[in-house]
Structure formats: C-alpha cells, structure tokens
SEMAR-670615 format. One record per residue (C-alpha): x, y, z; residue in three letters. Coordinates in steps of 0.1 Angstrom, whole numbers. Example, Ala and Ser with C-alpha at 12.3 -4.5 7.8 and 13.67 -1.06 7.14 Angstrom:
<pts>
<pt X="123" Y="-45" Z="78" rest="ALA"/>
<pt X="137" Y="-11" Z="71" rest="SER"/>
</pts>
This chain:
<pts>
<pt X="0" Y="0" Z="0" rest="UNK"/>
<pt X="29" Y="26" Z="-2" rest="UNK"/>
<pt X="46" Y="45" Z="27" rest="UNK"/>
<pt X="28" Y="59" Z="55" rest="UNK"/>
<pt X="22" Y="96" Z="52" rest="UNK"/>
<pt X="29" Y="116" Z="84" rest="UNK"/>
<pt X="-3" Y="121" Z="107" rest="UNK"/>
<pt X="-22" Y="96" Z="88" rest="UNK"/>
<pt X="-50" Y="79" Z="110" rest="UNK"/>
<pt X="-63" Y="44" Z="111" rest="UNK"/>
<pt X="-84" Y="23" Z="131" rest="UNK"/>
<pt X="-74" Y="-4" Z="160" rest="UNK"/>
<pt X="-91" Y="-21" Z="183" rest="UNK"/>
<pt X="-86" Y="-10" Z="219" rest="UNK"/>
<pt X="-78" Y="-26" Z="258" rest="UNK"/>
<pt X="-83" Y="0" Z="279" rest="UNK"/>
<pt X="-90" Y="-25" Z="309" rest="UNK"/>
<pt X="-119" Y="-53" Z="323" rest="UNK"/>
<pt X="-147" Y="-56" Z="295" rest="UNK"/>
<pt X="-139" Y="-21" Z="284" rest="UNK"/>
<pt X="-126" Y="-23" Z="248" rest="UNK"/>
<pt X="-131" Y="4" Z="222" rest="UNK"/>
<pt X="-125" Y="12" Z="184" rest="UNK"/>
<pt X="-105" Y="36" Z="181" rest="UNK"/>
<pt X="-91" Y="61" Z="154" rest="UNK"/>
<pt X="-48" Y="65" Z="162" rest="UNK"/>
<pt X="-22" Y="73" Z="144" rest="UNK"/>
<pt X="-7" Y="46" Z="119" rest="UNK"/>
<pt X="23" Y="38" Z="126" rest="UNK"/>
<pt X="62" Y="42" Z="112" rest="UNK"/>
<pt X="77" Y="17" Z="90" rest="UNK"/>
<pt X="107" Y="2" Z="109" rest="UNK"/>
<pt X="119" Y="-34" Z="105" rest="UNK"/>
<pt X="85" Y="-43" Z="85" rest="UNK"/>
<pt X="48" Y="-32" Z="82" rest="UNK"/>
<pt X="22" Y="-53" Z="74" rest="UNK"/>
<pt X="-16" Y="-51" Z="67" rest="UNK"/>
<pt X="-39" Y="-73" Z="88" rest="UNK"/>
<pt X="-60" Y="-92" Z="69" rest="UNK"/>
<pt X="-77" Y="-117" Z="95" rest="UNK"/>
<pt X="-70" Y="-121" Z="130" rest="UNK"/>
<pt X="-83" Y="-147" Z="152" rest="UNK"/>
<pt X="-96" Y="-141" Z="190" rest="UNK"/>
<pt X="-78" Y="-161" Z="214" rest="UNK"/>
<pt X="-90" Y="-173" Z="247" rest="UNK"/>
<pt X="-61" Y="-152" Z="267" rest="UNK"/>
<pt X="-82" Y="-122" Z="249" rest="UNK"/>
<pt X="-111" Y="-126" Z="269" rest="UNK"/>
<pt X="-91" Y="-136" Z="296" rest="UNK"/>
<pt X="-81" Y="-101" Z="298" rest="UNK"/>
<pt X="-111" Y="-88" Z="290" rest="UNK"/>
<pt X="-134" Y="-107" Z="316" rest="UNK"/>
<pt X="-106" Y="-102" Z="343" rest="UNK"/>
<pt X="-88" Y="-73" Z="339" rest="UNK"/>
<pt X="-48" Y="-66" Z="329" rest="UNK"/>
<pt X="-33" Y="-98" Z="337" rest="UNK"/>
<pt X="-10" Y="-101" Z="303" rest="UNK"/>
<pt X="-13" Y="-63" Z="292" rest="UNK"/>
<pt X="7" Y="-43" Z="314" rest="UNK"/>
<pt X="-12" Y="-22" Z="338" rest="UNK"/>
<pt X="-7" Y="20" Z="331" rest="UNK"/>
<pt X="20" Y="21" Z="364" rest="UNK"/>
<pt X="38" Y="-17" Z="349" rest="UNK"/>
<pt X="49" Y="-11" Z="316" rest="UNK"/>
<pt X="66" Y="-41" Z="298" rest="UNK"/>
<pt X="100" Y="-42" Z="299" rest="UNK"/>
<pt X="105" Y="-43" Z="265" rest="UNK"/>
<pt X="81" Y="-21" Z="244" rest="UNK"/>
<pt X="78" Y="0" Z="273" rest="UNK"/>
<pt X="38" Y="1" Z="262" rest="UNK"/>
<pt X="9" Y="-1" Z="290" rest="UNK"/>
<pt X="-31" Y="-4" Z="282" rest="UNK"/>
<pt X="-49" Y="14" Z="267" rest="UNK"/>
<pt X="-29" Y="-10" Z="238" rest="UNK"/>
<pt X="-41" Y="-27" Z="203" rest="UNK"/>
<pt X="-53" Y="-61" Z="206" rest="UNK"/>
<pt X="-50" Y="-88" Z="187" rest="UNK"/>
<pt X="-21" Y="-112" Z="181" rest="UNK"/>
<pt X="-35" Y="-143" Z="157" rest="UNK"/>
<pt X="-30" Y="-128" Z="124" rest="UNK"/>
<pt X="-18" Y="-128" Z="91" rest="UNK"/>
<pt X="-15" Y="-98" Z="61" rest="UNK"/>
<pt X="2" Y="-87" Z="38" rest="UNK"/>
<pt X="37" Y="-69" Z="34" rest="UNK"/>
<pt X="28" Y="-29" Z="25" rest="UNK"/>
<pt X="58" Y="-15" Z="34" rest="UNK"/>
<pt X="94" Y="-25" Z="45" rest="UNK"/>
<pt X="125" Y="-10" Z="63" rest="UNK"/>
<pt X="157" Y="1" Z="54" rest="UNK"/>
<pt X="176" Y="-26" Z="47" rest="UNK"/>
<pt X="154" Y="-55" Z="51" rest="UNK"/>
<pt X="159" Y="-86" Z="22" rest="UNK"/>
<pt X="140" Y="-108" Z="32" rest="UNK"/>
<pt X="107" Y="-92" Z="22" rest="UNK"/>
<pt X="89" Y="-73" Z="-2" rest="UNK"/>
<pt X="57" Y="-56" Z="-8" rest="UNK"/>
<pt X="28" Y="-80" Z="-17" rest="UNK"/>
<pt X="43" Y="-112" Z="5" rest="UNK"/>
<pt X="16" Y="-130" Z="22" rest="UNK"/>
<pt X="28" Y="-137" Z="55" rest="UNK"/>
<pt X="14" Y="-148" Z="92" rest="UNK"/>
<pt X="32" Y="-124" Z="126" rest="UNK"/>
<pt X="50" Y="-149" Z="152" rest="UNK"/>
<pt X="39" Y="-124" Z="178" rest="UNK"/>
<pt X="66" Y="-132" Z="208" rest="UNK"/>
<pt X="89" Y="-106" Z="220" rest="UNK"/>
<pt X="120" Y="-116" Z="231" rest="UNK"/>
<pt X="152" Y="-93" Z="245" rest="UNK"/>
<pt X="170" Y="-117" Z="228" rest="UNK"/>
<pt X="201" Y="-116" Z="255" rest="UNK"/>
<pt X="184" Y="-136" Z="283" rest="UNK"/>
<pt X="203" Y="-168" Z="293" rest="UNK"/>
<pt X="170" Y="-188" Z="278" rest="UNK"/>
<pt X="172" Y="-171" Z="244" rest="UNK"/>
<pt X="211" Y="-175" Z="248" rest="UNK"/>
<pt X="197" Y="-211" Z="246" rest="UNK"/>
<pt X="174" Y="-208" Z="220" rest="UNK"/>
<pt X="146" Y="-206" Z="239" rest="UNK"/>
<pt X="129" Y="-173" Z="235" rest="UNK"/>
<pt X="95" Y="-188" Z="239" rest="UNK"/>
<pt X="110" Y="-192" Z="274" rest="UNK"/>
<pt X="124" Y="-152" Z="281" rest="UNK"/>
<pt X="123" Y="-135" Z="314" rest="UNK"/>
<pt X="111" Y="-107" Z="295" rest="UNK"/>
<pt X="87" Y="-122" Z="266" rest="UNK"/>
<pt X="55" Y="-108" Z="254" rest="UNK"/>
<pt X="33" Y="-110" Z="228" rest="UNK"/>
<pt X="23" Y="-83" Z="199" rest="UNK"/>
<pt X="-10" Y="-76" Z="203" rest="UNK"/>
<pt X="-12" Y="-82" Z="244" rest="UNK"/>
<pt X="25" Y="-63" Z="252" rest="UNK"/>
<pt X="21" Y="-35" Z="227" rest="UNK"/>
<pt X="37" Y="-27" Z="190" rest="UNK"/>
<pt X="4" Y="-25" Z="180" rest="UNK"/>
<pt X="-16" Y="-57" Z="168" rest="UNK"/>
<pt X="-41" Y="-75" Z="147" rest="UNK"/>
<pt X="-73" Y="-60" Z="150" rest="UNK"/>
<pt X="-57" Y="-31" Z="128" rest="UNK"/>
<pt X="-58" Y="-15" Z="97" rest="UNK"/>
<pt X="-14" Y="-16" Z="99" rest="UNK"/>
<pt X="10" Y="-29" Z="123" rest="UNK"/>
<pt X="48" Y="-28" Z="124" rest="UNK"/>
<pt X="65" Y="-63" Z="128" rest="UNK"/>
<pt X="100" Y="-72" Z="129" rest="UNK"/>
<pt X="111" Y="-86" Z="95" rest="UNK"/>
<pt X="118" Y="-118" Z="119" rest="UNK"/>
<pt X="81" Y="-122" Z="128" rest="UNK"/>
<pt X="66" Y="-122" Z="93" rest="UNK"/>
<pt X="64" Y="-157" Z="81" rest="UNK"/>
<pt X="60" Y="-162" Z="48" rest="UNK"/>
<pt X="27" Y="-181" Z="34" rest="UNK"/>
<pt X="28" Y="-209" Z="10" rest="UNK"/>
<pt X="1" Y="-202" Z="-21" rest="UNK"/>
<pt X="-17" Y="-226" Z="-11" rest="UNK"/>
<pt X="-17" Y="-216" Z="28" rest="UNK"/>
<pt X="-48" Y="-190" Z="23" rest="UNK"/>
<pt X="-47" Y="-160" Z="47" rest="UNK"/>
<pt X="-75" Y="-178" Z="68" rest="UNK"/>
<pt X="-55" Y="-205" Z="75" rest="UNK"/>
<pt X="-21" Y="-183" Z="84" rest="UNK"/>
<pt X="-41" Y="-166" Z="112" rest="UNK"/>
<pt X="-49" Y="-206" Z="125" rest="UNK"/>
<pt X="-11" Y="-207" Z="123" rest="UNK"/>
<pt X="-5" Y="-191" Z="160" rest="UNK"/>
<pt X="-28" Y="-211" Z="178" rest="UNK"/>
<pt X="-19" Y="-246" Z="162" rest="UNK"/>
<pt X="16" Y="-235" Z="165" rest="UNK"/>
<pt X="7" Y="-240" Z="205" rest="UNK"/>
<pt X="0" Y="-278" Z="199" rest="UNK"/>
<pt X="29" Y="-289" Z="175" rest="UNK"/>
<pt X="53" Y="-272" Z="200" rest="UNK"/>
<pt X="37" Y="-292" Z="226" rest="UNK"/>
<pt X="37" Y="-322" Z="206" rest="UNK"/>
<pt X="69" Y="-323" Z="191" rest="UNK"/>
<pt X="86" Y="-313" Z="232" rest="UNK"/>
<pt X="68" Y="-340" Z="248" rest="UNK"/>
<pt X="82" Y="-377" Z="245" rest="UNK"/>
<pt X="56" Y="-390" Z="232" rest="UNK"/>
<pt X="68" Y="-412" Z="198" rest="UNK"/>
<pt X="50" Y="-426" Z="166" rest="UNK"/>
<pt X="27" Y="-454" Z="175" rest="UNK"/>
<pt X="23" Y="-444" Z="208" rest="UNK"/>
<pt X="-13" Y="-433" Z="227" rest="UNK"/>
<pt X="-24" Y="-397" Z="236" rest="UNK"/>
<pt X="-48" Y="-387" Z="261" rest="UNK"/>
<pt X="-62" Y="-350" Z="253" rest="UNK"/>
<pt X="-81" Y="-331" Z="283" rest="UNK"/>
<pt X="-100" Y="-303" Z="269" rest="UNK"/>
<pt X="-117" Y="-299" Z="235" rest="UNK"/>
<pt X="-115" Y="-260" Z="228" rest="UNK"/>
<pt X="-91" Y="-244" Z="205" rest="UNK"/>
<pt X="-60" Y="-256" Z="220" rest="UNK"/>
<pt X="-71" Y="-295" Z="223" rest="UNK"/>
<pt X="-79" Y="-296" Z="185" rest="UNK"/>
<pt X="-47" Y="-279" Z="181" rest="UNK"/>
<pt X="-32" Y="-305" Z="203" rest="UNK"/>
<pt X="-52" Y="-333" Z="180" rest="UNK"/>
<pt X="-44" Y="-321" Z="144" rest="UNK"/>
<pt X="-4" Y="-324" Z="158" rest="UNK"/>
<pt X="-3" Y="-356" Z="170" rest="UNK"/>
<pt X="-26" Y="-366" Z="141" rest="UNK"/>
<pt X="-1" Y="-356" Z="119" rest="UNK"/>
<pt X="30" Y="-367" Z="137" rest="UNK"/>
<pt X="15" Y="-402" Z="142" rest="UNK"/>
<pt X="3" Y="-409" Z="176" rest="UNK"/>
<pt X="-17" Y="-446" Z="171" rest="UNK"/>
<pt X="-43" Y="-437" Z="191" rest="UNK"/>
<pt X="-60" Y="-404" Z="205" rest="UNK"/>
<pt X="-86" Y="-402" Z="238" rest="UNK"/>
<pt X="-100" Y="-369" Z="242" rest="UNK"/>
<pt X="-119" Y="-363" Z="277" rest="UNK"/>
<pt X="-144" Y="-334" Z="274" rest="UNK"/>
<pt X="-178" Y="-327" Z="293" rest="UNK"/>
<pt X="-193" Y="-301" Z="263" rest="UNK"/>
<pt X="-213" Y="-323" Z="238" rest="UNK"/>
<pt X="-204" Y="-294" Z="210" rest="UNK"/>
<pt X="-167" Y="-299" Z="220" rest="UNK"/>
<pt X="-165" Y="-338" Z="217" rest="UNK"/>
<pt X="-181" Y="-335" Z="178" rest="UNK"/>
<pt X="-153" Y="-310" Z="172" rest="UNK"/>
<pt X="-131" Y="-335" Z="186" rest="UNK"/>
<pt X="-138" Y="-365" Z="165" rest="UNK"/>
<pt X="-140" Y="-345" Z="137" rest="UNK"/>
<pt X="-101" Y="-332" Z="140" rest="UNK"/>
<pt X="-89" Y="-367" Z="146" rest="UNK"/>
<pt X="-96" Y="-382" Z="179" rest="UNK"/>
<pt X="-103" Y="-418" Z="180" rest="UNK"/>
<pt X="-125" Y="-420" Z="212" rest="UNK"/>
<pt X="-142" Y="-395" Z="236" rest="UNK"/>
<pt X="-146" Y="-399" Z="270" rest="UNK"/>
<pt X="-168" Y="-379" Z="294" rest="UNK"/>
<pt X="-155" Y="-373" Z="327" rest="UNK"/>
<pt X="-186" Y="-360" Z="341" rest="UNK"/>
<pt X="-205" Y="-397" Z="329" rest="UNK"/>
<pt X="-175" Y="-421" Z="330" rest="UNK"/>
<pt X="-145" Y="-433" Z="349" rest="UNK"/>
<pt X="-122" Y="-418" Z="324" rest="UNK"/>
<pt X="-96" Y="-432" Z="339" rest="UNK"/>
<pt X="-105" Y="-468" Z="336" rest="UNK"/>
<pt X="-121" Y="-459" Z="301" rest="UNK"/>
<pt X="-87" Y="-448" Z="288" rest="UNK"/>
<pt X="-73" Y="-482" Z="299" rest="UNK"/>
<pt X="-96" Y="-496" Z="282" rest="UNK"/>
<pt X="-90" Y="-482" Z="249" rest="UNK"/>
<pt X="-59" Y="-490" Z="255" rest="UNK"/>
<pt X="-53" Y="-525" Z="256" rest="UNK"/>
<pt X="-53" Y="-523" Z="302" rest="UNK"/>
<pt X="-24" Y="-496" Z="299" rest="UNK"/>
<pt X="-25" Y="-463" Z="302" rest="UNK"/>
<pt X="-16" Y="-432" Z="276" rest="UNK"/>
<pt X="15" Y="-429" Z="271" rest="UNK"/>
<pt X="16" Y="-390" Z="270" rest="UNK"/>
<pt X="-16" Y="-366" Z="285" rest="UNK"/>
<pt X="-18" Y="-334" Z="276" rest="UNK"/>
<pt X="-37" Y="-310" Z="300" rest="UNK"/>
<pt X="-54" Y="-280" Z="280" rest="UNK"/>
<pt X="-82" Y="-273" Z="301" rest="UNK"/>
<pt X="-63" Y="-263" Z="335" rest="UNK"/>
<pt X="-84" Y="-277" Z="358" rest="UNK"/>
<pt X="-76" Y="-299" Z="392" rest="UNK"/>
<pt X="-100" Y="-328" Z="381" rest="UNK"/>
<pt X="-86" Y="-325" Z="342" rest="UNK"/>
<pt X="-49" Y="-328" Z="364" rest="UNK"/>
<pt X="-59" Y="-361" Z="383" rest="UNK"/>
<pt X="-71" Y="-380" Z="358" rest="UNK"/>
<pt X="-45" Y="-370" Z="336" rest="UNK"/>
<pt X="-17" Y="-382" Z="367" rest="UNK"/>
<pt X="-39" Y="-415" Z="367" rest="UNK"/>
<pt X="-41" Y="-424" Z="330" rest="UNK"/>
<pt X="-10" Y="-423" Z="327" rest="UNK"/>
<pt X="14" Y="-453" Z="321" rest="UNK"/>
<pt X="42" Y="-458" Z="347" rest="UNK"/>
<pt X="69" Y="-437" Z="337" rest="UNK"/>
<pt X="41" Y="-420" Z="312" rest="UNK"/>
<pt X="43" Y="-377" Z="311" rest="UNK"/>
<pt X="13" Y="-354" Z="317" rest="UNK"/>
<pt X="23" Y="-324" Z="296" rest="UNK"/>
<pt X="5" Y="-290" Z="314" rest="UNK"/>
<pt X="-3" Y="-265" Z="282" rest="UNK"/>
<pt X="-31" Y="-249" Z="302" rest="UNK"/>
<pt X="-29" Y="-216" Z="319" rest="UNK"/>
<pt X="-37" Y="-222" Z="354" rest="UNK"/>
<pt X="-58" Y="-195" Z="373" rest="UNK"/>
<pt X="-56" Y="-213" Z="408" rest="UNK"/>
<pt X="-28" Y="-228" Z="422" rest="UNK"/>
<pt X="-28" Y="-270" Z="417" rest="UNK"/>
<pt X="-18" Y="-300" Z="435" rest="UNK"/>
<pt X="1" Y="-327" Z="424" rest="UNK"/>
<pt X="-5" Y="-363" Z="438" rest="UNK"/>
<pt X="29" Y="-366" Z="446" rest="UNK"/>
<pt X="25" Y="-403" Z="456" rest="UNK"/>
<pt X="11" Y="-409" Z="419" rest="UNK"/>
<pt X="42" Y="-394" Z="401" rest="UNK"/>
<pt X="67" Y="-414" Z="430" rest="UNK"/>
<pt X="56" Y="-449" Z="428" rest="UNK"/>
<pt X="45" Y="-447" Z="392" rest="UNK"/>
<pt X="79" Y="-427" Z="380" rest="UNK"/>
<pt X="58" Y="-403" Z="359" rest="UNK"/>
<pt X="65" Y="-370" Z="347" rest="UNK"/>
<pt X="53" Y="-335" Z="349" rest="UNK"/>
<pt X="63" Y="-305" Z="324" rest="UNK"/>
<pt X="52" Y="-273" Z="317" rest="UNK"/>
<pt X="52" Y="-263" Z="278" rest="UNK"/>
<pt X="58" Y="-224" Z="268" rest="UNK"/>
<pt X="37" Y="-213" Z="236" rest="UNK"/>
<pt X="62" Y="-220" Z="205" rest="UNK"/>
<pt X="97" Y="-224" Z="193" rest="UNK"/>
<pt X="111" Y="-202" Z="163" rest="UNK"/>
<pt X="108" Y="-235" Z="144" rest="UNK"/>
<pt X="74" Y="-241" Z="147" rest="UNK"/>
<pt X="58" Y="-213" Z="127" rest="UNK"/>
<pt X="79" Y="-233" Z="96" rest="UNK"/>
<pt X="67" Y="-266" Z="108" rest="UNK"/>
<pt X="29" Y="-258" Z="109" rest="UNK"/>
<pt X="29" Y="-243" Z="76" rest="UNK"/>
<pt X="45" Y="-270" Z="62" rest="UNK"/>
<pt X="20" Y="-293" Z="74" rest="UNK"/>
<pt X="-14" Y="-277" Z="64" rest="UNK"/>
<pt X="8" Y="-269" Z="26" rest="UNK"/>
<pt X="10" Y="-307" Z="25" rest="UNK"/>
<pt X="-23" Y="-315" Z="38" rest="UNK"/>
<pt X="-12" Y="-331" Z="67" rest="UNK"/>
<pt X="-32" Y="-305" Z="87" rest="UNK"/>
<pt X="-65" Y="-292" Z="74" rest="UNK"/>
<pt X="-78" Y="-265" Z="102" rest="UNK"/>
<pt X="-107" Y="-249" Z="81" rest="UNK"/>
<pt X="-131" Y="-260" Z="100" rest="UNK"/>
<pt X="-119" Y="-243" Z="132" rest="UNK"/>
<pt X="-131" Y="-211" Z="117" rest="UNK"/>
<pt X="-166" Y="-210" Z="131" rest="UNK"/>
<pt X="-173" Y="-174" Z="124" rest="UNK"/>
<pt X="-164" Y="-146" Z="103" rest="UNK"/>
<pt X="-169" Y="-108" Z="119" rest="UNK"/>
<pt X="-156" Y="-72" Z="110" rest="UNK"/>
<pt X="-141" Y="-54" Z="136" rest="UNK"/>
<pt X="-165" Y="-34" Z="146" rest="UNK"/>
<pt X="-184" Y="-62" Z="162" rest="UNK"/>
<pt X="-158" Y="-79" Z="180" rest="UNK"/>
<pt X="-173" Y="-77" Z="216" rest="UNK"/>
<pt X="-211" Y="-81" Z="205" rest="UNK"/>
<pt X="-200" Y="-110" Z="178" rest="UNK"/>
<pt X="-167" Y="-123" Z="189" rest="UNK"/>
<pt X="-158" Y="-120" Z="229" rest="UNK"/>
<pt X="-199" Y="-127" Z="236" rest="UNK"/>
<pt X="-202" Y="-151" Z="214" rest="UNK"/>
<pt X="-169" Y="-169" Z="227" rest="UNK"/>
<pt X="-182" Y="-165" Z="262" rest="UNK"/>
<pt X="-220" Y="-172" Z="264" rest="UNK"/>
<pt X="-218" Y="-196" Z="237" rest="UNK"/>
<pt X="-178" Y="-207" Z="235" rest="UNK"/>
<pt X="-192" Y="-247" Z="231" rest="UNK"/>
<pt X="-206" Y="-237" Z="197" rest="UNK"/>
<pt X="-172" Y="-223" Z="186" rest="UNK"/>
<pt X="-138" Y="-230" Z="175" rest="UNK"/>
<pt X="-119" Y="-197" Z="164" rest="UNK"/>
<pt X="-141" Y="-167" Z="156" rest="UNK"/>
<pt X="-120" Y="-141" Z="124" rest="UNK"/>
<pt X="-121" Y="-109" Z="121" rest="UNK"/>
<pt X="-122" Y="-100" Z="87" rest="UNK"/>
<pt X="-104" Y="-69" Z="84" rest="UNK"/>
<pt X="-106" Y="-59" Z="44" rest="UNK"/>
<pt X="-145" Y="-62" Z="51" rest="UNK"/>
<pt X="-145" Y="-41" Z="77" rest="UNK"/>
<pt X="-129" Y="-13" Z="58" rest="UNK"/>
<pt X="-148" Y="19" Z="54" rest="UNK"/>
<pt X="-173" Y="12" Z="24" rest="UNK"/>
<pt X="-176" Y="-25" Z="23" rest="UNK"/>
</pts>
C-alpha cells in the first residue's frame, strides 16, 4: 500500500482495561523493520481472559513491559496474518505484496533462555497484540522482519491466522516424549485441544482419547482426529482410557483445560513412567498427587507457547495437507463487532465455537 504519510490515521481495536474495549481512530504507525496489513485475525482465549478479568497479560498503566515500554490502553489482537505494504531500510527478506502470518513473541534476545534458543521461554517475553507494537485488530501494524512468516500459495490467509494457535499444539507435541505409535490422552476440547489433536494426528500418535464434558466440543473432537471421547462428568475416564488401551495407560496426556480434576485424571491415566504435559494456563494454584508421580515414575512439564521453528513446521503441514484447520473457523466478523459477535459469542456460547475471524478488508470503510 505505499509509505505511510505523516499524521495519517487508522483504526485499532482498543484494551483500555476489564470488559472495556473500544474502536479507536490513532495514528498509523512508522515503518521500521517491516509493516504489514492485517488481513484476519483470530480471537484467542487469553483475549477474553483479559477482557473478563482485567490486565493480567497487558501491562497495567504504572507496569509497563519491559521491552516495548507500552501499557493499556494498547491494540489487541495477536492471531494474524496480512500482507507486506511497506518494509525497512535494509530489510531482504521481504517485499511488498508477500503474504505472511506475525509470530507475535517478543523476546530481549540476551536472556540466558534465548542464549539457549529458547525465546518462547524469556524473562522478559510478550506478545504483539497483548505487550504492545500494536496488533491484529488493525488496519497496519509494524512487525520485525523476523516475525513475518512467509505463506505458501496454497496456505490461504484464513488458514495463516490458525497458524499461532496450532503452532501451540505442534510445539507441545513435538517437546513431549511422546513417539510414533504411541497413545495420547487429550483433556480439553477448545481451540488448543484440536490444536493438540491435528499435531499428534499428523505426527503419528496410534491412538487419540480426548476427555471433554461439552457435547459441541466432543463433535469438534472427532472431527479433528480423535479416536475416542470420553466424558469425565458420565464415565471413569480413567478406567475408560485403559480400556481403549489395551489395560495400559496413555502414554503421554496433555492437559489443556487447567483444571484440578482434568490434572488427576491425567496423573492416573497415565502409564508408569508415562508424562502429563500442562499447556493450560492455570488461574488457581494445583496439587500434584505426589504419591502418583513417586511410585509410578511419571512425569510433569510445563510447555511455553512455541519455538522459532514451529511457525515453519505448521505451515508446512497444512501446505501438504497433513493438517486441514478450516473448520476451526466458526465465524467470520468485522471489527467493529468484536465484543457483540466475537468476545460474547466466545463467552455465552464458546461450546458452539472453535476460532471466531475478524475480517479486516470487510470491515474497511465502504464495504
């Protein structure tokens, strides 16, 4: 779309603080390492997080983050994908037109973990979109070259702003232990669980349980890949996992749901010497059965968002059809109906829905 013009306006979506968001007109911003036009952006569940609870993620106005220095009121928005309108001074690895997803994590980059190579895992991390330097729900936003990954042509936009969440599950896949052939147990059937499901579909786990209470949720389920659904609220899904599985337990769990009775049965379906992996975001304190992790020798680890590798590795998959997220996308909105269409619908009626879009070229002055 050309260079910015000094003082030019555009409109972005708003956190100013619990369930007070606003559309907004501010100023576009300057063209440094990359800008990009949104083109869809996906709500996540850490966005109404935020919105039903108050800062938690987004700095508070007397906490800015460490790195961007930003505090709410900030532009939301960090599931996207667009298109390159502008680059910096010496950036090569772009040009205008590229169709591209954002890797939203900030790093400082000089942290002993991202010494390591693990900036998913920096004392300072944020997200674009939640930390500040602007985000999806946008008509522009300023991304380091680094964090625009180019699309495949036959990766559609839709599917690049699915690339963030699932990016969530094949991290969490591809960290755990668990090996081809092997069993999964899934706990939780929202937008993380299918994520969790399409990964291990495609990296070749023999046999998938999913334990979910929502009767929308266990549909989604089976239609992503799981083999069997168990209901924890009906069923001993402990004993039901064993029985799927030949008497033994999984030989991996993965908790998405982040709930104490998702965490026991997960410790108890378990093989001996079996790993739960935790993906959730916990809002009480948990309890381990330490007895069940001693006598059993199994495992507990935490999992971080995503690698720099798995952005690549996602889009690879869904280029070669080995992951086919369409039907996550439940709902299409423009972005002025985000709260009325997209954080309500998400939570009075979140069963019914996967991942809710915003549309942003529809929702563009005149169409």
């Amino acid at each position: 779309m050309g260079s910015v013009e000094p003082g030019q306006k555009m409109r972005a979506l708003r956190y100013h603080g619990q369930k007070n968001i606003q559309l907004e007109e501010i100023d576009e911003p300057k063209c440094g390492p990359g800008q990009v036009a949104p083109k869809f952006c996906g709500i996540c569940g850490t966005d109404l997080h935020e919105y039903l609870g108050g800062n938690n993620l987004i700095p508070r106005p007397d906490h800015p983050h460490p790195i961007t220095k930003e505090t709410s009121p900030l532009t939301l928005g960090h599931e996207f994908s667009g298109i390159i309108e502008e680059v910096g001074e010496g950036v090569t690895t772009h040009k205008i037109g590229d169709r591209v997803c954002v890797r939203p994590i900030i790093y400082d980059g000089s942290c002993i973990a991202c010494q390591d190579g693990l900036i998913n895992c920096c004392e300072k991390n944020g997200f674009v979109g939640l930390s500040g330097w602007g985000g999806g729900l946008s008509e522009h936003c300023v991304v380091p070259h680094t964090s625009a990954i180019p699309l495949p042509e036959n990766v559609t936009l839709e599917m690049g702003a699915l690339v963030e969440p699932l990016a969530v599950g094949w991290h969490a896949v591809d960290v755990s232990p668990l090996k081809p052939g092997e069993t999964a147990l899934v706990l939780g059937g929202g937008p993380i669980g299918l994520a969790v499901i399409q990964a291990l579909r495609a990296r070749d786990a023999s046999k998938i349980i999913v334990s979910e209470i929502a009767p929308a949720r266990k549909d989604f389920a089976k239609k992503f890949g799981a083999d069997h659904v168990v209901d924890p609220s009906k069923e001993d899904a402990v004993a039901r996992v064993k029985e799927f599985n030949n008497g033994k337990g999984a030989d991996v769990a993965f908790d998405c749901a982040g709930v104490q009775p998702g965490l026991d049965v997960a410790m108890r379906a378990v093989r001996a010497r079996g790993t739960v992996v935790n993906i959730a975001v916990w809002e009480k304190r948990a309890t381990l059965e330490m007895n069940e992790v001693v006598f059993r020798e199994r495992k507990y680890m935490g999992i971080a968002t995503y690698s720099a590798a798995d952005f690549p590795a996602v889009i690879g998959a869904m280029a070669t059809g080995a992951i086919k997220p369409e039907k996550m996308i439940t709902r299409k909105i423009k972005l002025d109906e985000v709260e009325s269409k997209g954080f309500k619908a998400l939570i009075e009626d979140k069963d019914n829905h996967v991942k809710i879009l915003v549309d942003l070229d529809a929702s563009l002055p005149g169409n």
